[in-house]
C-alpha positions in Angstrom: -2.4 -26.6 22.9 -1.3 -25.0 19.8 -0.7 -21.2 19.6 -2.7 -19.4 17.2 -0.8 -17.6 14.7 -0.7 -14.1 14.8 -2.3 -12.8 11.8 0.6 -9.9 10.8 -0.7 -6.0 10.6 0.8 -3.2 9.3 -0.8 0.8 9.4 -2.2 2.2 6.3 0.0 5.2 6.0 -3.3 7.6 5.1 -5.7 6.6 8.5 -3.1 5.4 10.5 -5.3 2.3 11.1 -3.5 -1.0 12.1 -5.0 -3.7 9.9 -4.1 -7.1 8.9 -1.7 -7.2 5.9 -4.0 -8.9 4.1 -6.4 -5.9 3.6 -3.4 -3.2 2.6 -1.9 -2.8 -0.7 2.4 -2.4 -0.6 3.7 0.2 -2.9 7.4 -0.5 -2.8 10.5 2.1 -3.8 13.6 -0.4 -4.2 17.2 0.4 -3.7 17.2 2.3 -7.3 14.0 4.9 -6.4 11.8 2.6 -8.9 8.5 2.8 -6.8 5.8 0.1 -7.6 2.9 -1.6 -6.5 3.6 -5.0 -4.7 1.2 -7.1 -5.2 2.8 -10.3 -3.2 4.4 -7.6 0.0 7.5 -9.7 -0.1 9.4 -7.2 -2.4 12.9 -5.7 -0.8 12.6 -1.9 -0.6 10.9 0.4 1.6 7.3 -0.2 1.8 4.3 1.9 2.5 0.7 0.3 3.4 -2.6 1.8 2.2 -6.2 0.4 2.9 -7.8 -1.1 -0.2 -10.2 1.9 -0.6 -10.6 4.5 -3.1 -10.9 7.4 -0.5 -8.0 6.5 0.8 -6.1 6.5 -2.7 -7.6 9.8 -3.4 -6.3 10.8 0.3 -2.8 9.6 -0.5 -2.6 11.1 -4.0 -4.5 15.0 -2.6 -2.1 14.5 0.3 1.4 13.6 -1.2 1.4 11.1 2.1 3.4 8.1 -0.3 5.8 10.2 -1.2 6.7 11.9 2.2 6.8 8.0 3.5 8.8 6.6 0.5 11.0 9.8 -0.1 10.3 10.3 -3.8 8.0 11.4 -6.4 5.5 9.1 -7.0 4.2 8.9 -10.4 0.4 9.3 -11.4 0.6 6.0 -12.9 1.0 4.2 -9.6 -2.2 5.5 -8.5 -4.0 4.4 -11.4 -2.8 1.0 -10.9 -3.6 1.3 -7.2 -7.3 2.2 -8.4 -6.9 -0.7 -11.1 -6.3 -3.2 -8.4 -9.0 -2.3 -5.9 -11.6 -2.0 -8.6 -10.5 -5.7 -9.8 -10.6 -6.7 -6.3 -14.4 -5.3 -5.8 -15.7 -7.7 -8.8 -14.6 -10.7 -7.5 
């Protein structure tokens, strides 16, 4: 018998929901504060999950939640790419 593989899930950091990785997006602040989107999740730095869904990008921008979680500003431009990759997502 061969032991299914445990598909990994990590918590959006907006609903606290555990989902499979596959369904977050990483935003990533490295050792030098730089904070970016990861697109691949296998980027060294502290990483925070959020959902692939608008509402919760709006959440996490209203809220400040990515920065309290990463421990720096985060700029507006990494929520427009956030945005930018959901919406590329959705026409697929």
């Amino acid at each position: 018998m061969v032991a299914k593989r445990k598909t990994p899930e990590r918590k959006c950091v907006v609903t606290n929901e555990m989902k499979p990785k596959k369904e977050l997006i990483r935003v990533v602040r490295n050792k030098d504060g730089e904070v970016f989107v990861d697109a691949t999740g296998k980027k060294n730095g502290r990483g925070a999950y959020l959902t692939k869904d608008l509402e919760v990008i709006n959440k996490a921008e209203k809220t400040g939640v990515l920065s309290k979680h990463l421990n720096v500003q985060i700029d507006e431009s990494i929520y427009e790419e956030l945005r930018a990759s959901i919406s590329d997502n959705h026409e697929k």
